[in-house]
C-alpha positions, -999 to 999 in steps of 0.1 A, spaced: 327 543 613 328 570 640 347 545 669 372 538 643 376 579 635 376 585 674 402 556 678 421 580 654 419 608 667 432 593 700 462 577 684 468 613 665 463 634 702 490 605 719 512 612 690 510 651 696 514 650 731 545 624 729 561 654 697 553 678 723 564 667 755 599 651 738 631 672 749 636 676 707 604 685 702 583 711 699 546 725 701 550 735 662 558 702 655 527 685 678 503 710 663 518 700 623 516 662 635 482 663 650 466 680 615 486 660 593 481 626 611 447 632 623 424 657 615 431 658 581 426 619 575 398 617 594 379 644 577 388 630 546 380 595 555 345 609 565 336 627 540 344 601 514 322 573 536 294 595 539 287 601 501 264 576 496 245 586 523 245 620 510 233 614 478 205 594 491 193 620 510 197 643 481 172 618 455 151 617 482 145 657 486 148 656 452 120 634 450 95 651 475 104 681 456 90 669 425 64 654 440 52 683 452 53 706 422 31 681 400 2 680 432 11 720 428 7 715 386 -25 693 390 -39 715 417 -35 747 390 -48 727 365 -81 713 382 -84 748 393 -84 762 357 -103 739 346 -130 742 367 -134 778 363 -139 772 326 -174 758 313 -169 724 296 -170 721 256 -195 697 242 -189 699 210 -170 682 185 -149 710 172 -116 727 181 -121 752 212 -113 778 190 -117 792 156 -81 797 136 -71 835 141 -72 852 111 -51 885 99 -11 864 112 17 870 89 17 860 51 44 829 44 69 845 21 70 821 -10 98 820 -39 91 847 -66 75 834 -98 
């Protein structure tokens, strides 16, 4: 991909030079023919052929990212739970809390 850009470029440089160094010519001209038939295209051609590349590499941090925050979830979580004492028992860990707010039922 990057000999066929540099092949380009060369051909976009030759056609510069030949604008600039032509009697009716000018250096305006070279500089407006070298963006316009070379830079441009190229950059645009590049950019376009490296997406997939780009979002490759983007699932992959993507990836590592997540992976890394559930070893950081699990990590908080074995921590937390080692620092409580286990339950034995058959009931809920805790009793319901009493004193929350009344449901509001339909007057009789």
């Amino acid at each position: 991909m990057y000999l066929v850009a540099i092949g380009w470029m060369y051909v976009a440089m030759m056609m510069a030079v030949a604008e600039a160094t032509h009697p009716g010519g000018s250096l305006l001209g070279a500089i407006v023919t070298f963006f316009l038939y070379g830079a441009l295209p190229v950059a645009l051609v590049i950019y376009v052929l490296g997406t997939p590349q780009r979002r490759k590499a983007r699932q992959v941090q993507e990836a590592q990212d997540d992976a890394a925050a559930r070893a950081a979830g699990a990590a908080a979580l074995a921590q937390s739970n080692s620092s409580a004492e286990p339950d034995a028992s058959s009931h809920a860990p805790s009793a319901a809390e009493s004193g929350g707010i009344a449901a509001v039922g339909k007057p009789h």
